[in-house]
C-alpha positions in Angstrom: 211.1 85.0 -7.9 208.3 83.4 -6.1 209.7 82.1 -2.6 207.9 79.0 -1.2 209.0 77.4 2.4 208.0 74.3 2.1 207.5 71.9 5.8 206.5 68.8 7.1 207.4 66.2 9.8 209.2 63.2 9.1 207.0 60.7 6.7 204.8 63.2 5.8 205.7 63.3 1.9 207.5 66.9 1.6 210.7 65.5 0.2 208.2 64.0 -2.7 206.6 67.2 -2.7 209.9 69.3 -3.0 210.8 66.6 -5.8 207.9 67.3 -7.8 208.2 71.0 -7.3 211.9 70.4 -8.6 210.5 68.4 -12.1 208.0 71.2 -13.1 210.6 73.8 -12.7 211.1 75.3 -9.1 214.5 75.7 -7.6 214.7 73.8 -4.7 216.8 74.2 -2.0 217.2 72.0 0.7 218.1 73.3 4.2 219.3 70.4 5.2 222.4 70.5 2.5 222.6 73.9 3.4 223.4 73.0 7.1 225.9 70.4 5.7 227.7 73.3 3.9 228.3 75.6 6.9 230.0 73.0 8.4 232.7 72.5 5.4 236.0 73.3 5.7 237.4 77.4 5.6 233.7 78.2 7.1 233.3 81.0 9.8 231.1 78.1 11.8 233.8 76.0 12.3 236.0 77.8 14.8 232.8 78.4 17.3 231.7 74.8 17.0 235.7 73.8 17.7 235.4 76.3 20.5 232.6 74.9 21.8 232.9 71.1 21.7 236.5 70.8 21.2 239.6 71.6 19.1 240.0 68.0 18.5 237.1 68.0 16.2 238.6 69.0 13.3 241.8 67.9 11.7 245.0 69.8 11.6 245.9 69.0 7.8 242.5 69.5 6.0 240.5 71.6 8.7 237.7 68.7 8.1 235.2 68.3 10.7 234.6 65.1 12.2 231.2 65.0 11.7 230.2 61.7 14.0 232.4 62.8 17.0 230.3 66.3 17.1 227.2 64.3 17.1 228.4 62.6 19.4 229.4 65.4 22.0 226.4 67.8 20.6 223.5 65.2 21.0 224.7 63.5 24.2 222.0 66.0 26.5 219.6 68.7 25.8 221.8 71.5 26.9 224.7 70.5 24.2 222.1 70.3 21.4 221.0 73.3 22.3 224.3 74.8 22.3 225.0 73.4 18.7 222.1 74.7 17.3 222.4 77.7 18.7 226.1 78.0 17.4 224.7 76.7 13.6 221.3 78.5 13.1 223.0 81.9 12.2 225.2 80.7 10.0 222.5 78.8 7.9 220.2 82.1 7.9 222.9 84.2 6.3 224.0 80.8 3.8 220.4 80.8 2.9 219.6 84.7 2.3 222.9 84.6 0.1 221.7 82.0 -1.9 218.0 83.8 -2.4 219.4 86.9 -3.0 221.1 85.4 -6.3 224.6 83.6 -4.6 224.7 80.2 -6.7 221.8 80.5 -8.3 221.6 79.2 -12.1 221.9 81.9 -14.8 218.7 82.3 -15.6 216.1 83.2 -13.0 213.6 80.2 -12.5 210.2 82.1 -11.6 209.4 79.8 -8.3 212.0 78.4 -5.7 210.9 75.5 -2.9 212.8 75.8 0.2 212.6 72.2 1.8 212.4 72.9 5.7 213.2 70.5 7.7 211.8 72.0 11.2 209.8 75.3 10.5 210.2 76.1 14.4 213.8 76.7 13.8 213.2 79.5 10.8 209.8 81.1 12.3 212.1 84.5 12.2 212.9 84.0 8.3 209.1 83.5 7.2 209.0 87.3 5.8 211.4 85.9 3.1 208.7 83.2 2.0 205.8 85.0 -0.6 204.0 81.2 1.2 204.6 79.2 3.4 203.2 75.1 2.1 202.7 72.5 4.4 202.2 68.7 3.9 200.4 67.2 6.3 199.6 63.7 7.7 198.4 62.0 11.2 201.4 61.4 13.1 200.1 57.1 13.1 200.1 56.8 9.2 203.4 58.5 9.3 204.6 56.1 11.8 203.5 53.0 9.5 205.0 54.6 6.9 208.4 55.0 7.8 208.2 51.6 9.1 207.7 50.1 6.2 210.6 51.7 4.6 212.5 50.3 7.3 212.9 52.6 10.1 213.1 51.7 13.9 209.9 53.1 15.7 211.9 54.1 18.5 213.7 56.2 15.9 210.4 57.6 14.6 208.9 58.6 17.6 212.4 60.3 18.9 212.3 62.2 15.8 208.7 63.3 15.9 209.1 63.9 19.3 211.7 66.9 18.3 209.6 68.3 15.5 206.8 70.5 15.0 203.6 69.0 15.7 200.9 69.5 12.9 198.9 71.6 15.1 201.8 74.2 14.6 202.1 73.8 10.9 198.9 73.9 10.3 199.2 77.5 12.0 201.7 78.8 10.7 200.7 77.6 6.7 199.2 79.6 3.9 198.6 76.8 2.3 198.3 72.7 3.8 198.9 69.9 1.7 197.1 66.9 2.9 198.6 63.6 2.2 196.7 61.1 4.8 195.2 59.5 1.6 196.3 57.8 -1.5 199.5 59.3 -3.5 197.1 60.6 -6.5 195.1 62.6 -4.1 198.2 64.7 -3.0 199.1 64.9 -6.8 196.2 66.4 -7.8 196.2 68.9 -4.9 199.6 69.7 -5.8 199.2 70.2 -9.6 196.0 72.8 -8.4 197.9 74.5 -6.6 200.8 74.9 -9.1 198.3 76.0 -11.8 196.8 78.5 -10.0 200.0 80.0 -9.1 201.1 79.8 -12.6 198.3 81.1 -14.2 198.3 84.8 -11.8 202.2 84.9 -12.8 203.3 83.6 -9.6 202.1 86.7 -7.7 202.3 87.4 -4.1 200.3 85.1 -1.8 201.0 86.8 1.4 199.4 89.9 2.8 
């Protein structure tokens, strides 16, 4: 199976790309749902984010975690979103090797799966599990009017940006770069290129 890590800040179109990816076949899995799911119930993350922010957190019947009163305590200062994600990070590696190495995958094999990463910073140690790495790509101020015209606060956008990867870095870091600056056919086309080139050497290895 061909691994792709697929990145891109906030606005920049890789959920669209990760969707498309999805409809011509690829197995996409979304780090940000895996993130969600080392935080259910039974998990071995639990106990060290109750021990770290407070048994009160979760609730004595169902062992569900109250999910806005972490946020909460975790993003309140730099050191305590630190902590969390210091707490959560291994447990999402080892969710998300499990789940490449065949744990809830569907029974038959697809030949490609998309990993949607949502901060490529976070993962740099994992990028020997990617046969290439994709990035989408887009000046920070056409993101920005963007997600303002779908309705977020730009306050919002530029805290989140703030906290991301800037393009310089993904840029660095890519085998391949998607640009989407321009019209949503341009980034079509690039994508369906690069999907036909892949498909046509068998999906081989892109990576030295």
């Amino acid at each position: 199976m061909y691994t792709v890590f697929l990145a891109g800040g906030i606005a920049s179109g890789k959920s669209s790309v990760a969707r498309e990816l999805e409809r011509r076949g690829a197995w996409r899995i979304d780090l940000d749902q895996v993130s969600r799911a080392v935080l259910e119930p039974g998990s071995d993350c639990l106990p060290e984010i109750a021990d770290a922010f407070g048994d009160d957190l979760l609730d004595p019947q169902t062992g569900e975690l109250d999910r806005g009163l972490l946020a909460a305590r975790a993003f309140a200062d730099p050191a305590s979103c630190a902590l969390l994600e210091k707490i959560e990070m291994p447990h999402i590696k080892r969710m998300l090797v499990r789940t490449l190495e065949g744990e809830g995958c569907c029974l038959t094999a697809p030949a490609v799966c998309v990993v949607e990463v949502p901060l490529l910073d976070r993962v740099e140690d994992m990028l020997d599990l990617a046969d290439e790495v994709v990035c989408v790509t887009c000046p920070v101020e056409v993101r920005r009017e963007r997600a303002i015209g779908r309705g977020m606060d730009g306050a919002d956008f530029d805290r989140r940006v703030a906290n991301q990867p800037t393009e310089e870095y993904l840029r660095s870091h890519a085998d391949t770069v998607l640009d989407n600056s321009g019209a949503p056919e341009r980034l079509a086309t690039a994508l369906g290129a690069w999907w036909a080139e892949r498909e046509s050497s068998g999906w081989g290895e892109a990576r030295g």
